[in-house]
PAROMAR-811228 format. One line per 10 residues: number of its first residue (from 1); for each residue x, y, z of C-alpha. Coordinates in nm, 2 decimals, padded with zeros to 4 digits. Layout:
<recs>
NUM> X:Y:Z  ...
</recs>
This chain:
<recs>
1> 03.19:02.20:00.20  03.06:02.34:00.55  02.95:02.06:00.80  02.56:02.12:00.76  02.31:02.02:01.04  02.15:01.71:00.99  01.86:01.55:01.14  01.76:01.22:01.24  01.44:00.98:01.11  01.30:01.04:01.40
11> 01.31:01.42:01.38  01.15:01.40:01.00  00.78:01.52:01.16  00.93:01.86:01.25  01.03:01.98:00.93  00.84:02.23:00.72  00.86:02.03:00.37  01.06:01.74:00.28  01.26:01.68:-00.04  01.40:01.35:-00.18
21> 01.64:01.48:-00.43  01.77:01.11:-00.56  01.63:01.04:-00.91  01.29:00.96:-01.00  01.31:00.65:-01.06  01.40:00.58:-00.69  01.13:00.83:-00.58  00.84:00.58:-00.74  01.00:00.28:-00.61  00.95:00.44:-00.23
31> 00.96:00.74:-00.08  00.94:00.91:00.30  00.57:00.99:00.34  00.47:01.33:00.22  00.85:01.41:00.03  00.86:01.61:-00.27  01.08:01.46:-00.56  01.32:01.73:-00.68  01.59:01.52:-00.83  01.95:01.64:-00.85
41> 01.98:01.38:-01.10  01.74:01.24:-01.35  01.78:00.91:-01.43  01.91:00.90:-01.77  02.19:01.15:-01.61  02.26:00.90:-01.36  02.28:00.64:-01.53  02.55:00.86:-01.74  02.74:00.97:-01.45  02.81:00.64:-01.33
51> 02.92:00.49:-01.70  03.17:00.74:-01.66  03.24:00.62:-01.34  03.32:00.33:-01.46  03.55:00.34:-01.80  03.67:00.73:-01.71  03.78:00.78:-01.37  03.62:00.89:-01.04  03.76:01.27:-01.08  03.60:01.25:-01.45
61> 03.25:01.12:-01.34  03.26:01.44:-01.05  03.32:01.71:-01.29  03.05:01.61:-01.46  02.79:01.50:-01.21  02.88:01.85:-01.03  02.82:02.05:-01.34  02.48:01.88:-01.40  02.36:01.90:-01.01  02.43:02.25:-01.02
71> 02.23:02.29:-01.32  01.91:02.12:-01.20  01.96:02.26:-00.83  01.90:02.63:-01.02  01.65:02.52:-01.18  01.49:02.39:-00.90  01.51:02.74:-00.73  01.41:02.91:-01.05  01.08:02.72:-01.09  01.03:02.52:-00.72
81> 01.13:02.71:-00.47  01.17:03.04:-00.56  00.88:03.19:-00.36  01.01:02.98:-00.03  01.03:03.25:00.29  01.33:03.29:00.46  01.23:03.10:00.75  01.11:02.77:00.58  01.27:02.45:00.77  01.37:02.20:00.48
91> 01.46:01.84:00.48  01.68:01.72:00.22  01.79:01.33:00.16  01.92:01.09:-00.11  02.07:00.76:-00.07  02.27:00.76:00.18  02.26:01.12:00.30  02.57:01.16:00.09  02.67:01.44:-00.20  02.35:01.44:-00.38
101> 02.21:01.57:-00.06  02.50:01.74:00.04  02.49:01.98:-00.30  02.16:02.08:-00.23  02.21:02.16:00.15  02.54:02.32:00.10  02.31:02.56:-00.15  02.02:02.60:00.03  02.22:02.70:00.33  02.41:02.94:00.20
111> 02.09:03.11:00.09  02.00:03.11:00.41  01.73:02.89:00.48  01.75:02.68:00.78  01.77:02.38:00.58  01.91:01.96:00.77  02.02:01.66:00.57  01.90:01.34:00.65  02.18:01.13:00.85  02.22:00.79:00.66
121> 01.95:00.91:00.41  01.67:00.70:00.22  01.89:00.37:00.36  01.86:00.54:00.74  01.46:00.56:00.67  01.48:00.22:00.52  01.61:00.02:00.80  01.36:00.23:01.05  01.05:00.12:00.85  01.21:-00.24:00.87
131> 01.19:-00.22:01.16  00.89:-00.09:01.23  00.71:-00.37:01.06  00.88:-00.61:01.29  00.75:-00.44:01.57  00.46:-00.22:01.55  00.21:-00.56:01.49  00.28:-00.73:01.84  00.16:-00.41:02.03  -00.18:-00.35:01.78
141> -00.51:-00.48:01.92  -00.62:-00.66:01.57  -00.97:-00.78:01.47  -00.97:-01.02:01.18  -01.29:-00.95:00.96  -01.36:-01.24:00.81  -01.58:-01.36:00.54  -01.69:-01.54:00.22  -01.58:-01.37:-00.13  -01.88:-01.08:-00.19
151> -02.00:-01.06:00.18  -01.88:-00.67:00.21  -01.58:-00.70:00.39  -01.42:-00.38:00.21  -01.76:-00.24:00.27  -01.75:-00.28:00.63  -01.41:-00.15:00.68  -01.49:00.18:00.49  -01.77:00.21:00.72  -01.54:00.13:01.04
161> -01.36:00.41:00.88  -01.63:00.68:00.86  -01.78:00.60:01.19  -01.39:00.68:01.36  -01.26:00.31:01.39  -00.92:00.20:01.34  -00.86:00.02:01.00  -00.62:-00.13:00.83  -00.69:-00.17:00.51  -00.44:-00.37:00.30
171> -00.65:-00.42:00.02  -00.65:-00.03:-00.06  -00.36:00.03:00.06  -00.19:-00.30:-00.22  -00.49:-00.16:-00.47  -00.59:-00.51:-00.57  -00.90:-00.68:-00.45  -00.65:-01.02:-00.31  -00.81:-01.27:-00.55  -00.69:-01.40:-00.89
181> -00.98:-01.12:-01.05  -00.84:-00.86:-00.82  -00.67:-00.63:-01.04  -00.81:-00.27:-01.04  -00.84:-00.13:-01.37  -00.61:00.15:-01.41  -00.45:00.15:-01.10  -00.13:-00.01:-01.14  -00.02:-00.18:-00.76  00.25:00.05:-00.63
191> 00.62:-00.10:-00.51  00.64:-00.35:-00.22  00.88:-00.09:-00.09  00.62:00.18:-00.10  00.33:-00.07:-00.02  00.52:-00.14:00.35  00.61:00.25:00.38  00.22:00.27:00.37  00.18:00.02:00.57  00.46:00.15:00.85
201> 00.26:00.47:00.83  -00.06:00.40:00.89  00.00:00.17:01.19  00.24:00.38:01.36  -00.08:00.61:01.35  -00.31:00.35:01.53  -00.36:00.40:01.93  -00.30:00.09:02.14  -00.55:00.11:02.34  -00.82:00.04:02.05
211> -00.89:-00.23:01.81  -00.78:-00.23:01.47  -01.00:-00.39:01.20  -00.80:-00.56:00.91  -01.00:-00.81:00.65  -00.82:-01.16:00.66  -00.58:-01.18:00.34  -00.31:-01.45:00.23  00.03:-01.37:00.24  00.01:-01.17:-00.12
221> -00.27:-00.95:-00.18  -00.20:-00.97:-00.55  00.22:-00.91:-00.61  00.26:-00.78:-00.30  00.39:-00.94:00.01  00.26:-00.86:00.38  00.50:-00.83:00.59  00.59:-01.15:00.81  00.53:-01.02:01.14  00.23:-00.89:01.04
231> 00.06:-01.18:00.91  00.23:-01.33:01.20  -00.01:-01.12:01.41  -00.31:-01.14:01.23  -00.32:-01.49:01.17  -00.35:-01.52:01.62  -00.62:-01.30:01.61  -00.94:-01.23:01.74  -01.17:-01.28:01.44  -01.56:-01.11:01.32
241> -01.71:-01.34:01.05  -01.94:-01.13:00.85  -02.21:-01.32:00.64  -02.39:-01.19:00.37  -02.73:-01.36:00.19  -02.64:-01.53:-00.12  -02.83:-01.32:-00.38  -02.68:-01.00:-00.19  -02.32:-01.15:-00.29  -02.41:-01.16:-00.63
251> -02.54:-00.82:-00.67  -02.24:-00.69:-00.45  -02.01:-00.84:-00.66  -02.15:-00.78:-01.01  -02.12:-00.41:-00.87  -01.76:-00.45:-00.77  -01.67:-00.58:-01.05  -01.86:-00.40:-01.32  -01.54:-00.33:-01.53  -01.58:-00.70:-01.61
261> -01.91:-00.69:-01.70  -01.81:-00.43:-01.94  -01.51:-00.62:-02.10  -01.61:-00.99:-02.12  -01.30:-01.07:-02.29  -01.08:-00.97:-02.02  -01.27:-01.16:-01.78  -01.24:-01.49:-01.99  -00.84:-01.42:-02.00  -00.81:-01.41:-01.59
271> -01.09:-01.73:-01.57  -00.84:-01.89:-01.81  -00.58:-01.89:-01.46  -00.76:-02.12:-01.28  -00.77:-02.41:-01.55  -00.50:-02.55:-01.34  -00.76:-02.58:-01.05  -01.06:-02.66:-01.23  -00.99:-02.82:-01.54  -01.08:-02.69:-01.90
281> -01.42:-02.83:-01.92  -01.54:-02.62:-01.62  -01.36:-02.28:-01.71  -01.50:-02.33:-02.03  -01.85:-02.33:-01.89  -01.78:-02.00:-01.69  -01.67:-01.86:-02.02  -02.00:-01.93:-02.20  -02.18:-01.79:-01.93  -01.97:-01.51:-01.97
291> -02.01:-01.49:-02.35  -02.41:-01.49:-02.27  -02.39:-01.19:-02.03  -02.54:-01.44:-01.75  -02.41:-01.27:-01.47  -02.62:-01.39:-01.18  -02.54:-01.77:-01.31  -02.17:-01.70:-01.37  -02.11:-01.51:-01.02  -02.31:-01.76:-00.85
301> -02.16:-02.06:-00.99  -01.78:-01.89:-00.95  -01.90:-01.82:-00.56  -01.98:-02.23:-00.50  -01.74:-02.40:-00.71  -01.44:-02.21:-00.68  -01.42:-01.90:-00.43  -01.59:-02.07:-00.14  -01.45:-02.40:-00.13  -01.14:-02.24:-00.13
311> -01.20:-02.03:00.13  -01.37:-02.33:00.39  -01.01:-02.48:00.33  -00.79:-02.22:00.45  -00.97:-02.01:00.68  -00.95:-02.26:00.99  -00.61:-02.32:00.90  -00.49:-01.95:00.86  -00.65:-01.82:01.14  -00.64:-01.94:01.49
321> -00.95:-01.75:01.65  -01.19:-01.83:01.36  -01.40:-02.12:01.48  -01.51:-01.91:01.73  -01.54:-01.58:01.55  -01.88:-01.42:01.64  -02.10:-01.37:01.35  -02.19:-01.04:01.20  -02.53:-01.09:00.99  -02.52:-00.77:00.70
331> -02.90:-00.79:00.54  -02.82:-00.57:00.28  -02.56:-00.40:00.05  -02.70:-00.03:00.10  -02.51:00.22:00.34  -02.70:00.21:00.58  -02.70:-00.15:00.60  -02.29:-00.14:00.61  -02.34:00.15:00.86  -02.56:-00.06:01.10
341> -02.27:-00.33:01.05  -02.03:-00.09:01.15  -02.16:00.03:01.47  -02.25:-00.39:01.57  -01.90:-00.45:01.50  -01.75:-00.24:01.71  -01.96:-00.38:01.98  -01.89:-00.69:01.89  -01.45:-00.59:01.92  -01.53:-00.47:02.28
351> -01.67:-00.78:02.38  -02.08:-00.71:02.35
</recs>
């Protein structure tokens, strides 16, 4: 095989199209941003390949990975890249920027497309966004937005959004809500690898020179884990308590949460979790209010006797600067209201 160029992580922005050829099983698991999954090996064939590996021999388990790479790299031409021009700049990787890669380069190459390998591969990429994580916190300008369960945090940082403000929003990013009725219907949470590759990407975007609103989350935001130095970070922070009225809460949530609403049942089943907490008696009174469709009660009730005693406990300890948060007053749960929020808060981050 020729000695093909290569390229490093750091180079991965110049390249015309990248392509992640290891199965795709490893392609859902995590991914370099923007890579296209063209997989010299599907997973059943891997899986093969190294069986024979194993009770064959190492020349045995070659032949017959080669034979099946070179089948799925013509294919891939034949129905992926066969309209490519001749001066398209690929990016190839697998694993370890070994053979997988290799087979596809070697090809592409010869073609003559001006194609690079990725030195050290998906494990090179891997031990950047490591540690990226470990870094990239210390030098952000965070802003904690704080607030009770149903006072429009995710409201406000979608706002911050629009209006051009830095956010970091780990909740979308984790899909899951960060509480034990969380879960987004449908939307399955993605990988902890891929969770922190979306996480390396989007602060890595973020200038340092302007605040970055996150909302305040535990450790988890459902199954997945934020990264140490992170939550390192963001518990020292400079905080913005947001309060919401009461009734506003209720409608905001019953909004939110209107798959629930919809399915009783499966609200009851996710209640049933904080029996533990709360005892059987009290769970069971949530329930019948559920079973009665008395959602202003039940939301109400949920708000006082479970979410926001829980969250006067931990807030003070979690996060240093919240004593003296300023308050941000939201008298609404309209747009405009969040809008208004939006612009108030960024006052609030430069000090006004």
């Amino acid at each position: 095989m020729n000695v093909q160029n290569t390229a490093t992580v750091a180079q991965i922005d110049e390249f015309d199209e990248i392509i992640d050829v290891r199965s795709p099983a490893e392609y859902a698991e995590d991914h370099l941003p923007g890579a296209i999954s063209a997989p010299v090996l599907d997973d059943a064939q891997r899986a093969q390949i190294g069986t024979l590996h194993k009770q064959a021999s190492a020349f045995e388990a070659k032949k017959a990975g080669a034979a099946l790479v070179a089948i799925n790299i013509a294919r891939h031409l034949q129905e992926r890249f066969h309209d490519r021009p001749k001066s398209w700049h690929p990016l190839i990787y697998c694993w370890r920027g070994g053979q997988r890669s290799g087979a596809m380069t070697e090809i592409f190459s010869r073609i003559g497309w001006p194609v690079a390998q990725l030195a050290g591969g998906y494990k090179a990429y891997r031990r950047h966004v490591i540690d990226q994580l470990e870094s990239l916190p210390a030098k952000l300008d965070l802003r904690i937005v704080c607030g009770t369960t149903g006072s429009g945090k995710s409201r406000l940082l979608q706002a911050l959004a629009a209006a051009g403000a830095q956010v970091l929003d780990l909740e979308g990013l984790a899909r899951h809500r960060g509480s034990v009725l969380g879960h987004l219907p449908g939307e399955p949470q993605p990988a902890q690898k891929w969770f922190e590759t979306l996480l390396w990407q989007a602060m890595q975007g973020f200038a340092a020179d302007r605040p970055v609103f996150v909302e305040a989350e535990s450790k988890k935001v459902g199954s997945l884990h934020v990264p140490i130095a992170l939550m390192a970070r963001m518990r020292e922070a400079p905080c913005l308590r947001v309060e919401l009225p009461t009734a506003a809460r209720v409608a905001l949530l019953k909004e939110e949460y209107a798959h629930f609403l919809a399915e009783p049942e499966r609200l009851n089943h996710q209640l049933d979790i904080l029996v533990t907490m709360h005892g059987h008696a009290r769970v069971a009174e949530w329930k019948g209010l559920s079973g009665a469709h008395a959602w202003d009660e039940l939301v109400q009730r949920l708000l006082t006797e479970h979410y926001d005693p829980a969250y006067m406990r931990g807030m003070a300890r979690s996060f240093r600067q919240y004593e003296s948060a300023p308050s941000l007053a939201i008298e609404g749960i309209d747009a405009p209201a969040f809008e208004q929020a939006a612009r108030r808060a960024v006052v609030l981050a430069q000090g006004g």
